[in-house]
N, C-alpha and C positions, 0 to 999 in steps of 0.2 A: 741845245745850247747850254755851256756849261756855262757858273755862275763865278763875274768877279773876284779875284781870290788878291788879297796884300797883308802881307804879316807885319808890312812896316806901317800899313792904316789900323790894324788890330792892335796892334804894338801901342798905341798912342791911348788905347783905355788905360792899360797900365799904367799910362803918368797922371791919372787922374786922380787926385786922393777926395772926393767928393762924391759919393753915389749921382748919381742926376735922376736917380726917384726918389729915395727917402734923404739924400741928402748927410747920410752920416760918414764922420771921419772914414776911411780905409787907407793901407799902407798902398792900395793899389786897384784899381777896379776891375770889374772883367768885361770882357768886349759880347755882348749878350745879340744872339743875330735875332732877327724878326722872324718869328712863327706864322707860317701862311705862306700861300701860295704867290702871294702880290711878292712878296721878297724874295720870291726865287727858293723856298724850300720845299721840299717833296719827300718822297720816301727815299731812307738815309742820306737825303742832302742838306746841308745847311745851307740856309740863305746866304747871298752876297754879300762879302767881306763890307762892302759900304754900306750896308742894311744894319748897323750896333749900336745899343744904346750901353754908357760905360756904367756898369750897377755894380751895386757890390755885392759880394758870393750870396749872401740869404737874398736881393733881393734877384738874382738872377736864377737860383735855386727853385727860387717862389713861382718865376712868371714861367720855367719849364717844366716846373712837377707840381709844384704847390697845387694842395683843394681845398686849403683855408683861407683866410685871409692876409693879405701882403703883412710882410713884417713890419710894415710903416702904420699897420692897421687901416687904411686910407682906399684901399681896392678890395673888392669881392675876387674872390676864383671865380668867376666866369670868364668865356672867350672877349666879350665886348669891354670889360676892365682889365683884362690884361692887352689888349691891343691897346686901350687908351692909355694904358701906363707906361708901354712901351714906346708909341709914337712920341709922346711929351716926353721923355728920356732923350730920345733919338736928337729930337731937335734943341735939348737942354745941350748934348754931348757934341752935335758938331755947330753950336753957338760958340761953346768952350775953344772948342779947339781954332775954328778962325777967329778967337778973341784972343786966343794965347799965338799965333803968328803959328800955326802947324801946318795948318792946313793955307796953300796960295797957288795964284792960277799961273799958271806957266806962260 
């Protein structure tokens, strides 16, 4: 089964100018998919287009490669603080977006 794909749901980190992990200014955010098998990614695939938290490039940078600590200083590099920093993004970013009218049910 292949995974969810929308560039018009990815599209919508973009308009975000608020990290939803450390919270600082950005001219834009990036659409960051969730790492793990629960989201749908495996070997060369990215997770589900609806699986992103909108972060901005250091801290997106951080939760894919990073083995220090987040730029926010606030998470370890291990897998169980970056899944937690990720989940609370995820739900920070699509709060945002059905508080900003983007997201609505057909």
């Amino acid at each position: 089964m292949s995974n969810h794909r929308s560039r018009a749901l990815l599209n919508l980190a973009h308009r975000v100018t608020e990290c939803q992990n450390c919270g600082r200014y950005t001219e834009g955010c990036e659409p960051a998919h969730q790492n793990g098998q629960e989201g749908g990614k495996g070997i060369a695939v990215k997770g589900a287009d609806h699986r992103h938290a909108a972060l901005c490039h250091d801290c997106h940078a951080w939760l894919d490669q990073g083995g220090k600590a987040s730029p926010c200083g606030q998470w370890r590099a291990t897998r169980d603080d970056k899944h937690t920093m990720w989940i609370r993004a995820h739900l920070r970013t699509y709060d945002y977006y059905w508080g900003q009218g983007w997201l609505k049910v057909a």
